[in-house]
N, C-alpha and C positions, 0 to 999 in steps of 0.2 A: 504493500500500500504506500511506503513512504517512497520506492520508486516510483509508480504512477502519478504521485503527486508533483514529483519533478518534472515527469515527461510534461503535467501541463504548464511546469514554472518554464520550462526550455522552450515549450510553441507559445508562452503568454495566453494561454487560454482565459477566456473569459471564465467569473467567476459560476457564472451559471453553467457553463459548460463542465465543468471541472468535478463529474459522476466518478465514482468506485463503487464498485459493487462487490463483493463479498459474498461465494457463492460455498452451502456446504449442501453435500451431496451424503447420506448414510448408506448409500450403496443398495442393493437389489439381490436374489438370488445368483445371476449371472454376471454381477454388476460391482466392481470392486467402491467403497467407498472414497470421495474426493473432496478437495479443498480447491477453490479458485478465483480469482483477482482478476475485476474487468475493469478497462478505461476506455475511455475513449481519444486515445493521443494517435497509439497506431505506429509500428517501426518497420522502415525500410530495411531490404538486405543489406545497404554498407553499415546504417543504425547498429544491426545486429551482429556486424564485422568487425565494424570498426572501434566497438565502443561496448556493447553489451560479451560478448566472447572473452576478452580479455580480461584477466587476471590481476587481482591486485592494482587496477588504477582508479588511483582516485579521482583523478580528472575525469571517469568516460561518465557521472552521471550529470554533468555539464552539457555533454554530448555539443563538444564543440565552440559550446557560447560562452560570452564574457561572463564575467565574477558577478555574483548576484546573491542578496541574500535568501530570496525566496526559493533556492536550490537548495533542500538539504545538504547532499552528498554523501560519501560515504569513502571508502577505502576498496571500491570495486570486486568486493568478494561477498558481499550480502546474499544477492538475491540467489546466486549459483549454487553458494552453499547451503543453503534452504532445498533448491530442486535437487541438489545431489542428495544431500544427507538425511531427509526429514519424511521421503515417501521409500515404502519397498519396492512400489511394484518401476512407475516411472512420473516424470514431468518434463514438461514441456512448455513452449512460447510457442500459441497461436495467435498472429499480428498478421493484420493487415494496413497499407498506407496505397494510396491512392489505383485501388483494383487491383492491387499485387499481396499475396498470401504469402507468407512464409512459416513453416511450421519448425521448430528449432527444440532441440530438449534433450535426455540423457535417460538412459536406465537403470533401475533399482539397481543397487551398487558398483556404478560405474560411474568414474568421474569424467569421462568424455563424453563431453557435448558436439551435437552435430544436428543437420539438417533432416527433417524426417521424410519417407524412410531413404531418403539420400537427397544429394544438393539438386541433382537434376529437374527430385519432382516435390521438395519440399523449400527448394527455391523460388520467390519470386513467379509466383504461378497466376497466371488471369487470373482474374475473377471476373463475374458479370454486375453484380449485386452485392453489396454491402450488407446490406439489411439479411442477403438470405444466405450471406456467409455466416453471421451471426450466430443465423438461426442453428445452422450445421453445428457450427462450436456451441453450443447452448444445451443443442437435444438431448446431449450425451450423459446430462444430469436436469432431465425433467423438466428444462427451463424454456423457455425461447422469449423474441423480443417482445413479446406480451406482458410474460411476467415480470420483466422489470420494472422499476418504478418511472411516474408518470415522466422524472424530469431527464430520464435516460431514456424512456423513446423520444420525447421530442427531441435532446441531442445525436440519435441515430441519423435522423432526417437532416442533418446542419454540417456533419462532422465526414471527414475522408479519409480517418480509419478507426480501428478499434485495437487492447492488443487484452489478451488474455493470459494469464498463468495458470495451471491446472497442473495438482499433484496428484497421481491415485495410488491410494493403499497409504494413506497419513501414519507415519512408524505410532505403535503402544494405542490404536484409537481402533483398529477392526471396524465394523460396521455402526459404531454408536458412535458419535464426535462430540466432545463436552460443550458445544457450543456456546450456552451462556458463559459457563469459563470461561472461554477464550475470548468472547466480546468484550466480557468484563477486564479481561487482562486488558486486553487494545488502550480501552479508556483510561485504564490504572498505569498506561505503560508512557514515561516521560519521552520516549520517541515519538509517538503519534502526537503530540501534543499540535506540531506546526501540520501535517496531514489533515486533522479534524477541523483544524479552524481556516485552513484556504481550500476545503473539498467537502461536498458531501457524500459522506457513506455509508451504502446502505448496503444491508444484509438479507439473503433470501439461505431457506432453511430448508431440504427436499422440493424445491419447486417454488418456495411461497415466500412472498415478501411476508417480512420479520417486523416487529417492533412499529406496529400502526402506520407503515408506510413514512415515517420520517426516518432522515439520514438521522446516524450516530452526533449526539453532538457533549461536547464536555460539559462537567457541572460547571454551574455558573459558578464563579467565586465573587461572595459580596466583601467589597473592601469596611474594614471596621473601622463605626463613623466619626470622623473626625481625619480619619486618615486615608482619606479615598485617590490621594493623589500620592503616586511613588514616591518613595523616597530615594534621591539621585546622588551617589557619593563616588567623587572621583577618586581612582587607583592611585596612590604614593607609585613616583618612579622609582622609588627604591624601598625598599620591605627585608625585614630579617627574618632569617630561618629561621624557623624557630629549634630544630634539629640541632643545627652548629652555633645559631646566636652570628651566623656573617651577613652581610648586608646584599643582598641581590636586586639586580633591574629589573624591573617590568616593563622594559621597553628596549630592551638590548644596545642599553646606553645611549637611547636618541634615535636609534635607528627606525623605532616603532611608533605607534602614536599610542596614548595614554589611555589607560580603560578606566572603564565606570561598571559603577556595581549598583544597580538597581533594585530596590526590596520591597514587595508588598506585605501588608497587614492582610488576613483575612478573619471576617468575622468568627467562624468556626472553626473548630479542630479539624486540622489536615491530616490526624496520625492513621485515622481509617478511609472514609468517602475518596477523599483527598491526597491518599499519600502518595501516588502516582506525581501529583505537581509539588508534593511538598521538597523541592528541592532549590539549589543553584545551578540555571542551565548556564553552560559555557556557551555562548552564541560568538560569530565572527561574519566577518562579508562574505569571505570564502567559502567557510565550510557550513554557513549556518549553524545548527543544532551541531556542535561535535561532542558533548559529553553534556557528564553534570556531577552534582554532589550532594546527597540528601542531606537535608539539613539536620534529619535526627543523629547523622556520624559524628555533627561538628561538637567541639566544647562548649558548650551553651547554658549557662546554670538559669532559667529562667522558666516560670509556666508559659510563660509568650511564645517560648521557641516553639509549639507548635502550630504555632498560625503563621511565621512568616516567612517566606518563599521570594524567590527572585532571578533575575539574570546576571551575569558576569560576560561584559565587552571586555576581552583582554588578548591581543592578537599575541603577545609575547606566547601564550598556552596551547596556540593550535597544533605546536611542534608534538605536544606530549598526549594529544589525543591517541584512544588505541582504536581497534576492530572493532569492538562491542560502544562504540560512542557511548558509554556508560564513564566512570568513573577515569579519571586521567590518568598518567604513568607519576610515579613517584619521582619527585626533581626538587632541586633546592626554591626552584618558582613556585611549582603546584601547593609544594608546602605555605611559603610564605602566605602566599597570595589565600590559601582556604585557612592561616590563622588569622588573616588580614577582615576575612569576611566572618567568620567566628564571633569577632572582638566586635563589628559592626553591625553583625543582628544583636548580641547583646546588647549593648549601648539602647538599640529602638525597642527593642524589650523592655529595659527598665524606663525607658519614657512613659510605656504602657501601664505597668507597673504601678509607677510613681501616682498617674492621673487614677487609677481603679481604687488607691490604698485609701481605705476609710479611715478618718480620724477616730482614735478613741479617747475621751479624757481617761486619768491618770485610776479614778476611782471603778471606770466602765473595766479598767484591766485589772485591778486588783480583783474585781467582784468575781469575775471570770475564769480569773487562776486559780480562787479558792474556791470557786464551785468544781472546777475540773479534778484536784485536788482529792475533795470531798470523796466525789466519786471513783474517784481512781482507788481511791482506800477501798472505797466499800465493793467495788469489783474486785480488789486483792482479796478481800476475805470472802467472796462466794466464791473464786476460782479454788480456792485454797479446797473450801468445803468438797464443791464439784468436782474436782479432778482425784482428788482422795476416792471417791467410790469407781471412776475408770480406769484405778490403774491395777495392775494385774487381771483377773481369772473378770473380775466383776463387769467386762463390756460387754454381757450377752444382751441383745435384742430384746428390748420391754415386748408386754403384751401390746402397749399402747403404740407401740412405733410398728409393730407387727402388723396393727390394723391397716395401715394402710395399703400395703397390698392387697390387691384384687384375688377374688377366686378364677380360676380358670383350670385347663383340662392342661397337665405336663406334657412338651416335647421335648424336652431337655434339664437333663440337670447335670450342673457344675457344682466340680468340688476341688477347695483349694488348701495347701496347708503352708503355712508359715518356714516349716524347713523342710525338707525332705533326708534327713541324719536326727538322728534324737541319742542319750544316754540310755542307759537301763535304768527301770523302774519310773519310766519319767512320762507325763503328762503334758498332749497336745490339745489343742481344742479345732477342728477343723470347721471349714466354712463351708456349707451345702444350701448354693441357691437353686430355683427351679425357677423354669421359664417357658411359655406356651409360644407354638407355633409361631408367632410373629415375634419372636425373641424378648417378649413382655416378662420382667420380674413380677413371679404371683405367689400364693400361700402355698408353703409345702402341703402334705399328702401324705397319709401314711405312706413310711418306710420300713426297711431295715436296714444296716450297717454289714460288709462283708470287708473280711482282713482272708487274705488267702493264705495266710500262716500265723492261727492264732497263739501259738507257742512264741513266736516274735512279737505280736503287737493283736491287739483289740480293740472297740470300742463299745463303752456302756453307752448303749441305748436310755439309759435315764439321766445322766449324769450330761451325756455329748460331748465325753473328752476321749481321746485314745490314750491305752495304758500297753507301755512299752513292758515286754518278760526276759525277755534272751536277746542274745545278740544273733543279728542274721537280717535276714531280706523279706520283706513283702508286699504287698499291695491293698491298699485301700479304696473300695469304692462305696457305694450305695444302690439301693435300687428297691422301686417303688414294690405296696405290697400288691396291688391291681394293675396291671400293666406290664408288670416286667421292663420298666425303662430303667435303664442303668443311668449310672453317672460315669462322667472318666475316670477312670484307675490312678492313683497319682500311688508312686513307689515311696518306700518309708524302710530306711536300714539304721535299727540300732546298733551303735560303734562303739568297740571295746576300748575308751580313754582310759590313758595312762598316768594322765597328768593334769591337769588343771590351774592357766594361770592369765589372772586379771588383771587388764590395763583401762583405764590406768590403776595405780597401786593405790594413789592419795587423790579423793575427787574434794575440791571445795566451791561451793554450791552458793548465791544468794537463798534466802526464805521465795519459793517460787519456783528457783532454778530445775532446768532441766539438763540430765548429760546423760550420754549412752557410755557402758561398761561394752568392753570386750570379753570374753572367754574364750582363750585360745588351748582347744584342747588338741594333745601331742596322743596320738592311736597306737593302738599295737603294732601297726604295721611304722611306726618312725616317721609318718606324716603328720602336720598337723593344720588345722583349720579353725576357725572361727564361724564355721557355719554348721552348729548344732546345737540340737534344743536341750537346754538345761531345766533345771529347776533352781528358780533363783530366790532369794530370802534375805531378811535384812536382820538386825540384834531387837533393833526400835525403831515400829513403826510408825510412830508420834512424830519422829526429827525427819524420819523419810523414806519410802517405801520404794519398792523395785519392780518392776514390771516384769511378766516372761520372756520381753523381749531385752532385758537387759537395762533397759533404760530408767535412771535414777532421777525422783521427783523430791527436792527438798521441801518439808513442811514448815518447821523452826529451829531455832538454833541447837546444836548440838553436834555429836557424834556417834555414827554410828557403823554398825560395817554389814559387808554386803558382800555373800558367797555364790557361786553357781557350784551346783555338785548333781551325780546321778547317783546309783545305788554302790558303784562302783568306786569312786573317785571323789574326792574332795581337796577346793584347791590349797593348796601348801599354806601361801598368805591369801586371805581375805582383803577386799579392798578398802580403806576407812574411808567413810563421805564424813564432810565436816558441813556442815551446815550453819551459815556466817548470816549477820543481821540484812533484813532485806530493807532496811530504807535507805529511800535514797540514790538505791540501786535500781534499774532499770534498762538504762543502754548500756546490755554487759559487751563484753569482745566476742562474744560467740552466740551462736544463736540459742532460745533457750534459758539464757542466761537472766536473774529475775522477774520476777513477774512481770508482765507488757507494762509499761510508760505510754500513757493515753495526752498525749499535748493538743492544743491548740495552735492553728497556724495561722499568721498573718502577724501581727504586732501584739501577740497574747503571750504565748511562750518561745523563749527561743529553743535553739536544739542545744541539749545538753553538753555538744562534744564543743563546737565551732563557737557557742555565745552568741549566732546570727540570727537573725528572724525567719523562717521560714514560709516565704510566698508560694501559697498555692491558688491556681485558679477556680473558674467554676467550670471548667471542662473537665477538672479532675475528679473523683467521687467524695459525696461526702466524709465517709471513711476511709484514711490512704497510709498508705506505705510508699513512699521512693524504694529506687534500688538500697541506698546505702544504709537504709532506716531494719532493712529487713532482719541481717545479722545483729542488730544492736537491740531488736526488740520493742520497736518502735510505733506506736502509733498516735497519726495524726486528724485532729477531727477540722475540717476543713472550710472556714469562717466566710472563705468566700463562695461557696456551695449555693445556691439561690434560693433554697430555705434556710440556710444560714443566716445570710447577709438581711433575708426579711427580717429574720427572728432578734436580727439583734439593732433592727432599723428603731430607732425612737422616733424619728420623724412620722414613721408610719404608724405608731400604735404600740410598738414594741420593744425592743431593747433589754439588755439584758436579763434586766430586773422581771421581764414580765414571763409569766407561767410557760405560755407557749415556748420562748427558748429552753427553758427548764425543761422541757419535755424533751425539746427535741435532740437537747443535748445526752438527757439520760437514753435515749432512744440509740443516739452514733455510740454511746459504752456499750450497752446491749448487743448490738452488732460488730462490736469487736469481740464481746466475752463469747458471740459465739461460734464466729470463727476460731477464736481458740480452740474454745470444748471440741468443736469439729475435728481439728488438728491433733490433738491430745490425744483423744479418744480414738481415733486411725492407726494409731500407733504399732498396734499386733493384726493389723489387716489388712485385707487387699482394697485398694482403691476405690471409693465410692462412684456410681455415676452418678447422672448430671440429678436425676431425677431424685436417686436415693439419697442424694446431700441437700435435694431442695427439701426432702419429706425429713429430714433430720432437720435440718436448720428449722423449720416451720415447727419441730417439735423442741426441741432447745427453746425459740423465744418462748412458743405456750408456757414452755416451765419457767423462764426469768419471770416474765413480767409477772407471774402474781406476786412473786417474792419482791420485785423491785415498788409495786401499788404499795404492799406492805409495809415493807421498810422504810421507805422512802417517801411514804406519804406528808407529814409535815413538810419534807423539803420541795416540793413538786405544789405545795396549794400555797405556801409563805418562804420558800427560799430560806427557810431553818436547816442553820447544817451542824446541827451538833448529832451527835450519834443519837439512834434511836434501839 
């Protein structure tokens, strides 16, 4: 498409002239499936000689004429290596230019192109008709000049040629072609960007125009108000690496003229609809479009960065374009110049910034930090509570969470287990879902439990844990009592440990803290591993308890220690967890590390480590984590959110002081206490889906909120924050 668009930058076709058409074909019984690109420009035999055949030049999509910007260009191996490498069976170039046919193309893996089925009779051949060559090239996928759209028959009648490309047998796509994917990519893709806006293109899908009969066209981007006009910043002819810290030209000392870096605002977040344009295009006279630079790569500490996008004039950069006019070649320029641009959306970010930032007086932040405060307490003591009944054996599936799965008739049951190696005498708990014909999670069904060597391992059907006897091999499945549906077999080999030893030796913990133990057990056979299932235990489980999976949850201060052993083996030293005071603590070094730190962002709290205020937008969610927040254990509730910024408006009605923020604030603690519990609670299983973590979460709040109405009631009707 982006060559067809030059064929009509080269003949200056009028705007209304300037059709592509977009042809996919899913193929027939006899009929291999196809992909195909029509215009109406049209290429003579020398066109195809002199300038499309050849290899590697970046001049031939000029195709002879002066420098212009409305010639994308390229590096003359585009379109070739699309028809060589991209279809199995073959492609080819059907073009016609003033009643002369030429048919030109290559076969599935063959990189010689030639005239079809030779130059004699795929050269330069009469034609009578236009229109009813067309037609010929068209039929072969359901199409003819009918089915195109209205503004490409009336340019059949006007125009004196056409040229077509046509791949059959599209590699990895068989007779189904992801088509909306692939439209969707076009628009998302910063190459078409100059395509879309000097052409229309329209798509037909087995026969039929696509998409209500209008051509493709990009989303609008609305510039954000205030700033509707670019902003224009000329290029220093001289810029430091930032690599070496030496000083480089952008202009090859004079020899060049000086570029400019132009930046737009957009009102909306570019990082999804948008990310296709959310970049820096490298534009030139020459080569037009030769690269670009997403903006999400650059160093940019701002929530602005995702709205602003732009072009870079800089001819010194056309040298370091590569093949993929994507991303430029590494040079002591391309450096300077994209730290150059870095430093220069920042800067119009905090313009942004600076104008958005509400004032608070001195009392509106005091109020704020001690309601947050408040609450951050009172979420450390129900996590504390909460997470004490999830950790070990106690994360079976309530009645109440059970309910929501649906009844239906079993086609399938899955069964997983946490290790597949265990000690002797030691105790698994396996997970057995069931699912009906449409891969629906539903209520189990009577079963029974089968171990094909109950001298090795079993399981109590009352109980639903396996209990490992001897050492050896066997197999665990399940399978329905009416039906005979089995589950899959998953393999379980008790191993004769020799040895037992836990790292680390010395864990110290905040009140909260969370850390995984190792058990590295050494076998009879002089291997050893860390992947088998223990039985783990602690001295006191008041200071801090141990999960099966290893993992150590500090409750309060103290010390205590913490063993893995089977019937067989016990490890030499124990590991001591010390359990150190949790205030205070919250962005530890590791993740994990005390209980979550619930802040406010904007001019409320700063961040614990840096002393800076943290700017977040309303693009970002009310509840947020950055990357760096994650390991430290970090969260932030987020002031510019747009029930925030209501709730804390006084001019509107509102402000701190009033109930409604109080809600809403105890509402973003809620929603972080339960993506924890979420998190926490995962720990010894396999993966939730989308659904089963919607049907938990939903069942999580059910349980906060009565406790939070409760407790929290004086503070939620009068802003009273003394303990209740």
């Amino acid at each position: 498409m982006k060559n067809s668009a030059d064929a009509y930058a080269r003949i200056d076709a009028p705007e209304s002239k300037r059709i592509i058409v977009l042809i996919f074909d899913y193929g027939r019984k006899n009929e291999s499936s196809s992909i195909s690109c029509l215009d109406f420009a049209g290429m003579r035999s020398s066109d195809v000689e002199k300038y499309f055949r050849h290899w590697a030049d970046p001049e031939a999509a000029r195709g002879g004429k002066e420098k212009r910007p409305s010639i994308q260009g390229g590096h003359g191996n585009g379109g070739k290596c699309y028809m060589v490498q991209m279809f199995n069976e073959f492609a080819y170039l059907h073009t016609v230019k003033i009643n002369k046919r030429n048919l030109y193309g290559v076969r599935g893996g063959s990189v010689r192109l030639g005239y079809i089925p030779d130059q004699e009779k795929g050269k330069d051949f009469s034609i009578d008709s236009l229109k009813e060559e067309l037609n010929i090239a068209l039929g072969s996928f359901r199409c003819s000049v009918d089915t195109l759209p209205k503004a490409a028959i009336e340019t059949v009648n006007s125009v004196n040629g056409f040229s077509i490309f046509i791949g059959y047998g599209p590699k990895g796509y068989d007779n189904k072609i992801p088509t909306k994917q692939l439209v969707r990519s076009l628009l998302d893709h910063p190459q078409m960007i100059r395509s879309l806006q000097t052409c229309k293109i329209y798509v037909i899908i087995n026969g039929k125009l696509e998409y209500v009969r209008r051509p493709l066209t990009l989303p609008e981007i609305t510039q954000i108000k205030g700033a509707e006009k670019p902003r224009e910043i000329e290029i220093p002819s001289k810029l430091k690496d930032p690599a070496y810290d030496r000083t480089v030209s952008t202009t090859e000392d004079g020899k060049l003229h000086r570029g400019k870096l132009i930046l737009f605002a957009s009102e909306k977040n570019m990082s999804y609809g948008l990310k296709a344009r959310h970049t820096i295009r490298y534009v030139s006279d020459k080569f037009g479009d030769f690269g670009y630079v997403a903006v999400s790569s650059l160093d940019i500490q701002s929530p602005y960065k995702t709205r602003i996008y732009g072009v870079c004039h800089l001819e010194a950069l056309e040298q370091y374009k590569q093949n993929v006019r994507a991303e430029l070649a590494d040079s002591p320029v391309t450096r300077a110049v994209q730290e150059f641009i870095a430093e220069e959306i920042q800067k119009y970010a905090q313009e942004f910034e600076k104008r958005d930032r509400r004032k608070y007086d001195q009392k509106e932040k005091s109020a704020i930090s001690k309601m947050n405060e408040f609450l951050d307490k009172w979420k450390n003591r129900f996590l504390k509570e909460k997470l004490g009944s999830l950790w070990g054996l106690g994360e079976e599936t309530t009645e109440k969470e059970r309910t929501y799965l649906p009844i239906g008739k079993v086609a399938r049951i899955e069964l997983t287990l946490s290790h597949q190696k265990a000690g002797k005498g030691i105790y698994l708990r396996p997970v057995l879902r069931f699912f009906n014909e449409s891969g629906e999670k539903i209520r189990s069904v009577p079963y029974e439990w089968i171990s094909e060597d109950n001298n090795v391992a079993m399981v109590d059907d009352n109980l639903m844990i396996i209990q490992t006897f001897s050492y050896g091999k066997t197999k665990i499945y399940a399978k329905t009592l009416e039906g005979n549906i089995r589950s899959n077999s998953v393999p379980l080999e008790v191993v004769h440990i020799k040895k037992i030893r836990i790292l680390p030796e010395i864990v110290e913990l905040p009140e909260g803290g969370r850390q995984r133990l190792q058990a590295i057990c050494k076998l009879d056979d002089g291997s050893e591993t860390d992947h088998v299932h223990l039985a783990w235990d602690e001295d006191n489980p008041s200071i801090a308890q141990v999960s099966s999976a290893g993992f150590v949850f500090g409750f309060k201060q103290g010390e205590t220690k913490v063993v893995a052993w089977d019937d067989n083996c016990m490890p030499s030293n124990p590991a001591l967890v010390k359990v150190m005071s949790g205030k205070g603590i919250g962005p530890g070094k590791k993740r994990g590390k005390g209980y979550p730190l619930v802040l406010v962002s904007g001019d409320f709290d700063p961040d614990p480590e840096t002393g800076e205020f943290v700017p977040l937008s309303l693009d970002d969610p009310p509840v947020h984590q950055r990357a760096q927040d994650w390991d430290r254990n970090i969260w932030w509730i987020n002031s510019s959110a747009p029930l925030a910024a209501l709730y804390l408006d006084k001019e509107k009605g509102y402000g701190s002081e009033s109930s409604e923020w109080r809600m809403y604030h105890l509402e973003r603690h809620i929603d972080i206490m339960v993506q924890i519990l979420l998190i926490h609670s995962q720990t010894d299983k396999e993966p939730l889906s989308v659904k089963e973590w919607i049907d938990k979460w939903m069942y999580q709040v059910s349980e906060i909120q009565p406790i939070a109405c409760s407790e929290l009631h004086k503070f939620l009707i009068s802003g009273d924050l003394s303990s209740e």
